[in-house]
Steps between C-alpha positions, in 0.01 A plus 500: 500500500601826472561727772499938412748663777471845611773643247284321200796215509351126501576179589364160464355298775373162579140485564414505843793652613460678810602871493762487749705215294476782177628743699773261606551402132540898416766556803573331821531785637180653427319189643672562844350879486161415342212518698158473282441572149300670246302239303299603188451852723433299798703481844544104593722298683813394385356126516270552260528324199498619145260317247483700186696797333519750743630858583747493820647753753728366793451719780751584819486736787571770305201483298162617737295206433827286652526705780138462571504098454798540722330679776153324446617189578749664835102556577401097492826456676364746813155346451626144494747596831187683683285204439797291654511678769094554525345256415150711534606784293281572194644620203355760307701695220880521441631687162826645449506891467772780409738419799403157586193307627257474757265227581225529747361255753233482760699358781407328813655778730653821405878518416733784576861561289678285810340204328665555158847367578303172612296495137811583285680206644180294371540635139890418532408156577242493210750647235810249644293222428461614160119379372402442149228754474234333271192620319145339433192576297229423700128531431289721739390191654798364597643866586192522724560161728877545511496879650168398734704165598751752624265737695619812221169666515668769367603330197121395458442827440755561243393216340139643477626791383622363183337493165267243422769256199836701688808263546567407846837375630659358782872526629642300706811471685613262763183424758369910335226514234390843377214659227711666303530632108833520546769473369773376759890409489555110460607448912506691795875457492495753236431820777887623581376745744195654704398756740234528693441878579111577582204371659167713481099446486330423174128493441427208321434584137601899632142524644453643832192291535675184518750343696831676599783244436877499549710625220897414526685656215869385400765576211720257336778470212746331336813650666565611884667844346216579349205451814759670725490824268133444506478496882683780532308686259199394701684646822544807360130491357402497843675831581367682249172375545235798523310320764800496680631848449211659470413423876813556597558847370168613624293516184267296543344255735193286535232375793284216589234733577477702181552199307651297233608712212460794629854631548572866701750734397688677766593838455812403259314271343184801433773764401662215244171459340424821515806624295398243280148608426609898449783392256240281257182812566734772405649286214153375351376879550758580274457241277120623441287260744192639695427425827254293669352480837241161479306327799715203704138317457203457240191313481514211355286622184813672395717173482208312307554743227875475477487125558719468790155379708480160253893477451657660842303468756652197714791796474266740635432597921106515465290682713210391569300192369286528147199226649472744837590890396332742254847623401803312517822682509915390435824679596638512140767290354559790185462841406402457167088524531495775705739706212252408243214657651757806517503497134169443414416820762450731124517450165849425398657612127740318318722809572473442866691198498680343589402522899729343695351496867756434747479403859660333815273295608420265818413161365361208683516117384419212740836292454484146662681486808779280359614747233561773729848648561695765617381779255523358188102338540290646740139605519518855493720669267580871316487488112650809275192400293398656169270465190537677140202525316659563125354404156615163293791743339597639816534150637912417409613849596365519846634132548846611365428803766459318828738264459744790463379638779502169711882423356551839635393448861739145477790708412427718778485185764768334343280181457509472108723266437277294784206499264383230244178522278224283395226477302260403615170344296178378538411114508213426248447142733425682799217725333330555825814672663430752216307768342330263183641673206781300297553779193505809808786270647617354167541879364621668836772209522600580178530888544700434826700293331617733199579772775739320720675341150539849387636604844748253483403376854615162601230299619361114543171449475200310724160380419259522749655777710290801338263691685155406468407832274809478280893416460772651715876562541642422769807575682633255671765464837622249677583521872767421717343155509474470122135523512339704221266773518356748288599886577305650226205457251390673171148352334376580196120478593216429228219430697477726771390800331184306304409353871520864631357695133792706518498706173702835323300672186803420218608761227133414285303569785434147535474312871840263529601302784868546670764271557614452865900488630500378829838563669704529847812722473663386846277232565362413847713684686546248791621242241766765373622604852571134509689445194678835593633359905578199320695689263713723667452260875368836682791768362236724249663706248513836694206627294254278632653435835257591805787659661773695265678626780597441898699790672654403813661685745855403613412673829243683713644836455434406075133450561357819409700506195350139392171663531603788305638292225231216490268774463636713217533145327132437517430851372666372198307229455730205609320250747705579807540354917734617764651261763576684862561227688725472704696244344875418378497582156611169353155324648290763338677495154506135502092514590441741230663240272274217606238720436648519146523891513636678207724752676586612824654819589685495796567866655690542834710848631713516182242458251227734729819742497590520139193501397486124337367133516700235481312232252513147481327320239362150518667355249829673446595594865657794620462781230692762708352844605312737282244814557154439546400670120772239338370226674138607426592553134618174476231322659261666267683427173445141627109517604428681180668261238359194664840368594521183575878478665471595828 
């Protein structure tokens, strides 16, 4: 038979020949690396056996699918170790992911990380005795009385799950028998090494409702080098971690009796976003947009019209009942209804527009418990929201428009280079998740297509990811974690403005409707401040820093002159505190660095004498003595270019 190798080379094999003997017959050396393959455009095992003339791709760690076959089956390794070690664990799910795998379990008793050591032992043991890992086709039947002849009522669920005709499959290794699509490395003895790092709750199925279960997560690769470098990465992660540092610095906190998701900012944390929030309003202002001031809550007749009642409302906090109350209100989850009534408030011209409404607005949306964190997801959030109104022609430009204005505001946070993009598209399966109109989508798709290939914008793109009104680009970020989120949205919106009879009287004096740009500029803004602590771990650039300056007095008799100084600072402009404690300088400079303070001017008798401060910047040290206009001068060149140095 013949066999078609990646490179279009290809070589004749015996029928039946299993896929790891081809890869031996290519290189020895590339059957001692290989891991799964590509068959026909289909991962398998290396057991399996080829039958016909066939397409082939050998695949090692340093392809993704390998690296996920790798870790997927260091997950059936912890699973088959747990289940070792307890015997009434139930196994639920266990896939690989970006850094690793996880698998969860609903466990007998609870387990802390002192009982890791104890369960990586058990893999050892498991990956020692190197078992063949083998896979089955099974009917439902059988799949049925082999996973309820364990007790897996879990895995009677996934089994119900599946489509009625789906291939099932079993793996197996030593006394261990998993449903699993696979595909998996030929032994255990394959794993070189593993960590364990993580064990958290789960939902099952990541639905509050049900069960909370026990999720341990672990890494593995091929070499020790390499999962060193990633465990130190993962240290560091944990110091830059916004969750972390954002407590620690003071800018933001949470409590058990406001609530999950419901984060507090602290005064820094209020001044940060508040810098924030001027910078984008003056710059939009500038850029043309019109302010908005909209309700935090509507009736719910409001989000029948815009569709968010049939396609949002498990996203929604309610209030009040539909069966019981004559009117039935929600906090809302968007702006954009309440800025279409704005522009249906008068006749509107074809020479009015575009309108681009602006706002920064307080959105609610009732996350499940289990997604929650830090500030990144969280019930109650601030959105630099906005919505152009603009004819079909109109349409490209004001696209090309915001996202100047949004790669603007990245250059100005220094988080460009941080930023991916996707496109993202409607799925024609799931009609219901949808507004019902295939050419609207179809030509909208299209459109947003042919602007970001003529921008030259590198992007992948995903089906299924649209919003339910129209398609989207999305900027994308990953955390310190490597978990992605999206920062920013624009949607092109064809529906909307039919559900909401928003019109403009064209050049003919004929009634037209509008096209819609959805957009964010910033984003949420608690997201942002995230990405930004993670960023920099605390240090702002000294334009956005809550604190610009600290003046300290090297001694009592030098207090009045700190006052003097820190006040004529704040006259200027620059966010300014004075420290008069009595305390040895080198404690308070070294606080005023934990605090991640720009500069600190230090002034004792000399300086208070000639007339000076001394300065000391955060990152370059001691910058010697200068007047308090040079010093000012500087500090403003740096505020008012956006520097990002200090």
């Amino acid at each position: 038979m013949k066999v078609t190798l990646k490179d279009g080379s290809q070589i004749t094999v015996e029928k039946g020949a299993r896929i790891i003997d081809v890869a031996a017959q290519i290189s020895e050396g590339l059957a001692r690396v290989a891991l799964i393959a590509r068959l026909n455009g289909t991962l398998v095992d290396l057991t399996r056996e080829i039958t016909e003339d066939s397409t082939l791709e050998i695949l090692t760690f340093k392809d993704e699918e390998g690296r996920n076959a790798y870790r997927h089956t260091c997950a059936h390794v912890l699973a088959q170790a747990v289940k070792n070690l307890y015997p009434e664990a139930k196994l639920a799910i266990g896939p690989a992911i970006k850094t690793g795998f996880y698998y969860d379990f609903d466990l007998p008793s609870s387990i802390t990380m002192d009982d890791i050591p104890r369960i990586e032992k058990e893999m050892e043991s498991i990956i020692k005795a190197d078992f063949p890992i083998e896979r089955s086709v099974v009917t439902r039947k059988q799949a049925v009385t082999k996973m309820r002849g364990f007790g897996e009522i879990y895995k009677l669920q996934l089994i119900e799950d599946l489509p009625r005709g789906a291939e099932i499959t079993l793996y197996s290794q030593g006394n261990y028998v998993d449903l699993c699509a696979g595909p998996h490395l030929m032994s255990t003895g394959k794993i070189k090494c593993f960590k364990l790092t993580q064990i958290t709750g789960a939902y099952w199925k990541g639905n509050e409702q049900n069960k909370m279960l026990t999720r341990i997560y672990g890494t593995a690769f091929e070499k020790k080098s390499e999962m060193t470098e990633y465990l130190q990465a993962v240290e560091d992660a944990k110091k830059r971690d916004h969750n972390k540092i954002g407590r620690e610095l003071e800018i933001f906190m949470t409590d058990e009796l406001v609530g999950q998701g419901l984060p507090l900012f602290m005064p820094k944390g209020a001044k940060l976003l508040q810098i924030l929030q001027r910078f984008v309003e003056d710059e939009e202002e500038r850029r043309g947009y019109m302010f908005t001031k909209t309700p935090l809550m509507a009736k719910s007749d409001l989000y029948k019209v815009s569709g968010h009642w049939e396609h949002y409302k498990d996203g929604m906090f309610v209030l009040g009942d539909e069966a019981m109350d004559d009117e039935v209100y929600a906090l809302r989850p968007m702006t954009c209804p309440f800025q279409y009534l704005i522009y249906k408030n008068g006749i509107k011209s074809y020479r009015d527009l575009p309108c681009r409404y602006s706002e920064t607005s307080t959105l609610f949306r009732n996350e499940a418990s289990g997604e929650m964190h830090g500030l990144t997801r969280v019930r109650q959030f601030t959105l630099s929201d906005a919505h152009i109104v603009c004819t079909p022609e109109q349409v490209e430009d004001e696209f090309k428009r915001i996202l100047d204005l949004i790669l603007y505001i990245e250059d100005c946070l220094g988080i460009r280079n941080e930023i991916s993009y996707r496109f993202s598209k409607w799925d024609p399966k799931k009609k219901s998740k949808y507004i019902n109109n295939p050419k609207g989508w179809n030509d909208t798709q299209a459109l947003m297509k042919k602007i970001l290939d003529d921008i030259g914008l590198d992007y992948v793109e995903a089906d299924g990811e649209a919003a339910f009104y129209g398609p989207k680009l999305d900027l994308q970020a990953s955390n310190v974690w490597g978990k992605e989120d999206t920062i920013i949205t624009i949607q092109i919106d064809f529906g909307l403005a039919e559900r909401f009879d928003m019109t403009y009287i064209d050049e003919n004096g004929a009634k037209q409707r509008p096209m819609i740009i959805h957009r964010s500029s910033i984003g949420s803004y608690e997201r942002t401040i995230a990405m930004l602590i993670e960023k920099y771990a605390g240090a702002f650039p000294l334009w956005m820093s809550p604190t610009q300056v600290k003046v300290m007095a090297l001694t009592d008799r030098t207090t009045e002159k700190c006052t003097e100084v820190a006040d004529a600072l704040k006259k200027q402009g620059i966010r300014t505190e004075v420290d008069l404690r009595n305390e040895k300088i080198g404690f308070k400079i070294r606080e005023a660095q934990l605090d991640k303070v720009p500069y600190m001017l230090i002034i004792g008798d000399k300086e208070a004498e000639a007339g000076l401060v001394s300065v000391r910047s955060r990152k370059s040290g001691d910058l010697g003595t200068m007047t308090l206009d040079a010093f000012c001068e500087r500090v403003k060149k740096e505020i008012e270019s956006f520097s990002l140095e200090n």
